[in-house]
N, C-alpha and C positions, 0 to 999 in steps of 0.2 A: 620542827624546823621548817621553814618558810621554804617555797620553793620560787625560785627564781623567775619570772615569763622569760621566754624567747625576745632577744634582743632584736629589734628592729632591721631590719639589712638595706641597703643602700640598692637597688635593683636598673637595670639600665633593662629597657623594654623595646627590643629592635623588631619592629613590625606591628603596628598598629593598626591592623585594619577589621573588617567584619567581625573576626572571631579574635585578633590578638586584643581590640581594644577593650572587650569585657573580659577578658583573663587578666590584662593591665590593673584593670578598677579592680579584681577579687584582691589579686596583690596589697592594691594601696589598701584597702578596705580593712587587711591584715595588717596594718600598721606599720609598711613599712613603703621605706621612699623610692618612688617610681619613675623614674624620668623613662617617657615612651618616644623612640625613634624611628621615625619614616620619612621617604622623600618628598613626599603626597603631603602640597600645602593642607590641601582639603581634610586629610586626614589628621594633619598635627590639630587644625582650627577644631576639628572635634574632641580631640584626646583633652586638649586645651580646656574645653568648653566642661568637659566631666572632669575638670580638676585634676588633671594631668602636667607634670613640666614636661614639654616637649622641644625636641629640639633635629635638626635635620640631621646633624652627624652625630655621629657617638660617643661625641666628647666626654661624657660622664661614664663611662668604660673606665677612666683610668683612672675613678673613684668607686668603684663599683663593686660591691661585694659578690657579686651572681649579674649575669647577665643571659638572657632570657632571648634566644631566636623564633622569632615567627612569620619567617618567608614564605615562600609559597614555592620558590623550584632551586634543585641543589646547585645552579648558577649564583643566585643569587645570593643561597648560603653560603661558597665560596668566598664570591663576592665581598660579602659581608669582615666574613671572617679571617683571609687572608691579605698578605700583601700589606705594605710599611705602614698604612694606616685602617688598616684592620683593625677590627678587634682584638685579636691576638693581641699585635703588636703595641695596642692600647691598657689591656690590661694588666694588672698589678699580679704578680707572682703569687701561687697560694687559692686565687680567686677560680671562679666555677664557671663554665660556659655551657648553659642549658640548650640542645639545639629540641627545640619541639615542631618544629616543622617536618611537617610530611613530605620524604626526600628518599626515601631507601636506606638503606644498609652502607653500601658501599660511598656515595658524598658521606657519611657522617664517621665512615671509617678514615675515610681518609682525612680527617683532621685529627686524631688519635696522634700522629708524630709533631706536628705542627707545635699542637695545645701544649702536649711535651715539654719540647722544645722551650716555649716562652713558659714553662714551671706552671700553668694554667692548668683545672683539672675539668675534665669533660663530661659530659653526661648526655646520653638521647632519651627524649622523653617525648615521640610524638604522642597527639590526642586527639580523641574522638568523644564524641558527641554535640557536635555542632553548638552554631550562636546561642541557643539555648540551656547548653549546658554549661557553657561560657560563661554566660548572666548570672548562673544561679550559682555556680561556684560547683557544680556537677558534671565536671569534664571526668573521662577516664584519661590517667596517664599511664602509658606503657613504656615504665622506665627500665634503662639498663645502665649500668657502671661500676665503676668500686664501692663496692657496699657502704664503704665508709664517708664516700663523697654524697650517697643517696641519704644516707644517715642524717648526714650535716644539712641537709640541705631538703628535708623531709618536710617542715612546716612550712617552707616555701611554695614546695610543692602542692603540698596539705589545701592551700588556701584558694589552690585551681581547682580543688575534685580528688577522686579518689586515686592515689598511687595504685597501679600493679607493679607488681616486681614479675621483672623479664630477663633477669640473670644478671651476671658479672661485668660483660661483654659488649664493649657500645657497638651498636648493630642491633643487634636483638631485641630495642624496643619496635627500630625502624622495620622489623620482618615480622613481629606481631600485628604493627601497624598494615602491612601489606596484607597478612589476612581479611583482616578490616576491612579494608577498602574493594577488597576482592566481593566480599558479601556484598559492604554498602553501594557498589558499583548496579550488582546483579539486583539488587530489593530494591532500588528506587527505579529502575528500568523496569522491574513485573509488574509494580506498582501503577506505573503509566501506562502498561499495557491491558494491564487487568480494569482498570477506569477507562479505557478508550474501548476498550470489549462491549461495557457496561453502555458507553455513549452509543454504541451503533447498535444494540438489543435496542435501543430507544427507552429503556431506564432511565431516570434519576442519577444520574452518578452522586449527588450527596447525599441519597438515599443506601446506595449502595457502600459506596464508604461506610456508612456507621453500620450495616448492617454486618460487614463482614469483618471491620477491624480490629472487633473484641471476639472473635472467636478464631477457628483453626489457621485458615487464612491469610491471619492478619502477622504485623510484624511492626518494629518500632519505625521503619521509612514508609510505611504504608500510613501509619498513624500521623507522621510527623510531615511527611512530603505531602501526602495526599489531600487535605484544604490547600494546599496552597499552588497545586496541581489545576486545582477548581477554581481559583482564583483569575488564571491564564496570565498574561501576561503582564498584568501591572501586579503581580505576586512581589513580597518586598525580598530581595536578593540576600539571604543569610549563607548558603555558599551557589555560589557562583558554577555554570557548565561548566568553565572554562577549567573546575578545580579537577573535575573528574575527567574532564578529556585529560589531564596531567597524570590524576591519578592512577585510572585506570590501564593509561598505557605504561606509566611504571609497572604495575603490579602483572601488566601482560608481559615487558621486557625479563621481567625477574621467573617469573613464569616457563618464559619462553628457553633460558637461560640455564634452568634447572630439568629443561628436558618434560616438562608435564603440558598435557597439550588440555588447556583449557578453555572449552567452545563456548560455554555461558558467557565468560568475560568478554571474549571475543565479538558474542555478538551484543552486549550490552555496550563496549569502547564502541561498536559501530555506529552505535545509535547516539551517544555522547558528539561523536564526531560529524554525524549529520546533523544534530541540532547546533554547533556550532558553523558549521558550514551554511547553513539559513540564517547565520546573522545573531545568535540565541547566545554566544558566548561566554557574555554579561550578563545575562538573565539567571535569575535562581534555578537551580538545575532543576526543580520539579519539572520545569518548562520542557523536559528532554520528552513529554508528553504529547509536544505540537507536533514531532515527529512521527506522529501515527494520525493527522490531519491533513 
């Protein structure tokens, strides 16, 4: 008996920027139709350019068998997603709305009655592993939902990187996500510290990088941030300061919120926050480096 492939799905791709526009292409790549949406001419002219249909609004929401969020703050998710010409309000009864953007718990819960509401089924699934893992189709997803909508909607996922399963309950990809970010916060902040150590010993810092990032020491943001740390400032921006002054002070609010006092993070957002305050915003976060210059 023959078995059937997976039939193509119609994909509306709301956020195409640094890291949504190579999770766009895995998609297309998978065979199926992608139309990528952002406000950012610059950004459609690229989506465009890798063989993307783009478009400013979301028209194609209300053709769309899944549609895929990748904002950057739970305003924007809102944004997106509520209100008469919403997404919600644009999509067909039955269909799926993927939020993967990194937002918390609580924005991705409260679209759970909304989604409802217009007969749309929900799923959070933010991701880690930066632009890199984006490209190569080796993102981690830390998804949650009704098993049976994660089911359906598996090879889509498939096509970004590895699913984890983070239970029933939309939220709970978004609070694995928060661990995440708690660590990636504190390891690219040692990272710049432990090279800036290295600079005032009057070492090598690229000497010291390889020395110490394949043994005890080392870790995937030392590995990963660390060239491009050295780099200084014309480093090419795969995420942005600006992601982790975001992040980190959610992951501090939720923190803070839960009653656990945690000083590493604390002093890592601070450092986030001065490299943003010099101007460093936009810059690739390695750059949270100059702050020890």
């Amino acid at each position: 008996m023959s078995i059937r492939p997976p039939q193509p799905l119609r994909v509306t791709f709301v956020g195409v920027g640094a890291i949504g526009l190579p999770m766009a292409q895995q998609v297309a790549q998978a065979g199926h139709a992608v139309t990528g949406v952002d406000p950012s001419p610059e950004r459609r002219t690229l989506a465009a350019e890798h063989g993307l249909v783009v478009e400013e609004i979301p028209s194609s929401a209300a053709e769309a068998d899944a549609v895929v969020v990748m904002v950057a703050t739970p305003d924007q998710l809102h944004a997106a997603a509520l209100g008469e010409q919403g997404l919600l309000a644009r999509m067909r009864q039955g269909t799926t709305l993927i939020v993967m953007s990194t937002v918390g718990p609580e924005p991705v819960r409260a679209l759970e009655a909304p989604a409802a509401e217009h007969g749309v089924r929900l799923l959070d699934v933010p991701v880690t592993g930066g632009v890199g893992g984006a490209q190569k189709g080796a993102l981690r997803l830390f998804a949650s939902g009704a098993a049976d909508v994660l089911e359906d909607s598996a090879e889509l996922l498939g096509a970004m990187g590895t699913v984890v399963g983070c239970g029933d309950q939309v939220g709970r990809g978004q609070a694995f996500k928060a661990v995440n970010q708690l660590l990636c916060s504190v390891h690219i902040v040692a990272a710049a510290e432990a090279l800036a150590l290295a600079e005032r010993l009057g070492l090598e810092q690229d000497a010291v990088l390889e020395a110490v990032s394949s043994g005890a020491a080392g870790s995937w943001m030392l590995a990963d941030r660390g060239p491009r740390m050295l780099e200084g400032l014309d480093a090419e921006v795969r995420s942005a300061v600006g992601i982790f002054v975001k992040d980190s002070g959610m992951v501090a609010e939720i923190a803070g919120s839960l009653g656990l006092d945690a000083p590493l993070l604390h002093a890592a957002q601070a450092k986030y926050v001065e490299a943003a305050d010099a101007g460093l915003i936009a810059r690739d976060d390695s750059q949270v480096i100059q702050t020890y210059r």
